[in-house]
Phi, psi and omega in degrees: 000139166282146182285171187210120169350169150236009203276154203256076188309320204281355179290342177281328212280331186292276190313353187254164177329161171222119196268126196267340165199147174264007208230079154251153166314141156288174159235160189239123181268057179297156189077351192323173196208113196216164140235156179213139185245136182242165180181142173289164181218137154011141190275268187318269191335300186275024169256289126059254190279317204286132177282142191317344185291350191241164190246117160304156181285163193237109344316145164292121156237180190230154175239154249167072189236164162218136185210161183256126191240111188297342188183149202221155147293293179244057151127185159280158173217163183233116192231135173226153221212146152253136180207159194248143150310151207194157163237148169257078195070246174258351189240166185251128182226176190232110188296100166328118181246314150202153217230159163187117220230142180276003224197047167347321151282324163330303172311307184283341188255347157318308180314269170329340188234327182240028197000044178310089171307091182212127223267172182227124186230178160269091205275103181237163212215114155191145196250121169223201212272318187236032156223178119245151170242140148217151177239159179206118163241123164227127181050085154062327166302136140265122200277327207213087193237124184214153181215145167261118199274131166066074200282169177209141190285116204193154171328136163276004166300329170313334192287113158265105178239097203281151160324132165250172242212081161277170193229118160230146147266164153268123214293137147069342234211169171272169183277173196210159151250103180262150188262128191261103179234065175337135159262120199273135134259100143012102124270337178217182170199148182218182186210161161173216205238115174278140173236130173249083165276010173212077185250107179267087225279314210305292188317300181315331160107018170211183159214148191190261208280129162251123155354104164225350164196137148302156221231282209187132176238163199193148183201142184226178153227157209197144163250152187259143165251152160225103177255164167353131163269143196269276173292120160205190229205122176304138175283336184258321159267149205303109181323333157296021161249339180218024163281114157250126191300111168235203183268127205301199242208117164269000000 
């Protein structure tokens, strides 16, 4: 049987976005520049943060990215991200846990339009020759430090970057889980050995998931599309039952 989420939503919903449409413009993101670090994470701890419609994944793991997005509707940003694996019925998606963005009007209007639970921090992004890096400092702290070791070059067909999965409200509306799906174009890929050498949940700003073995890290460069959400969801009843389409934006 699949395991099934336990978070109590309603104890969350003060703390998650309030997405004012579901229809934003899109953006067209060229050039990003990302990593991502994966590690199982605790069982009971990722039942935990899942609202009951998601199934954490078996092992339960977590993605752990920072990436630089060079030009924006409103400027460049560097945004990293936690996030826990989750299946949505059957397919596998990544349940947002938290955001954290260099760029404030970016944070509100990602918050707003895409219901990017996300914060405003000092986010950095760097790439060298035997790393890729990313950090997150808030009040001074480092909340987050994860890196990809010895990178190697491999297909981006290799790549898993799944769709994410928000806990949002809605203006007039019950709360949703919307589904976030970026469109990747490829230019490189790399793969290599993850290190999470810093994760602090509490600085971060929610508590939940623990770390336990490292899985696999991966970094690409990519232009990004970011469009309109397609999909949400009741947080409580089982997505296949209460996933809706919705209508595109004439």
């Amino acid at each position: 049987m699949p395991l099934m989420g336990t978070l109590d939503v309603s104890t969350v919903l003060a703390d998650a976005p309030l997405m004012t449409n579901l229809a934003p413009e899109a953006w067209d993101l060229p050039g990003v520049d990302l990593v991502q670090v994966s590690y199982e994470v605790d069982e009971a701890a990722a039942l935990a943060v899942t609202p009951p419609a998601l199934h954490p994944s078996i092992p339960p793991y977590a993605t752990f990215s920072a990436a630089h997005y060079p030009s924006s509707p409103h400027g460049p940003f560097t945004m990293a991200m936690v996030r826990l694996i989750v299946r949505a019925g059957i397919r596998p998606r990544a349940l947002l846990l938290g955001a954290y963005i260099d760029n404030g009007d970016v944070a509100d209007a990602l918050a707003a339009g895409w219901g990017y639970r996300a914060q405003t921090a000092d986010v950095r992004f760097q790439r060298r020759y035997g790393s890729i890096r990313g950090t997150v400092t808030i009040d001074d702290t480092c909340a987050l430090d994860l890196s990809l070791e010895d990178p190697e070059p491999v297909a981006p067909g290799d790549l898993e970057l799944f769709d994410n999965l928000h806990l949002t409200r809605l203006v007039d509306a019950d709360p949703v889980i919307v589904q976030v799906d970026p469109g990747y174009e490829y230019h490189s890929a790399d793969r290599g050995r993850a290190e999470l050498n810093v994760f602090d949940p509490d600085a971060l700003g929610f508590s939940g998931i623990e770390p336990v073995y490292r899985v696999v890290a991966v970094a690409c460069r990519a232009d990004l599309s970011l469009t309109a959400p397609r999909f949400v969801m009741d947080p409580v009843l089982p997505a296949v039952q209460s996933t809706r389409r919705l209508e595109p934006s004439s």
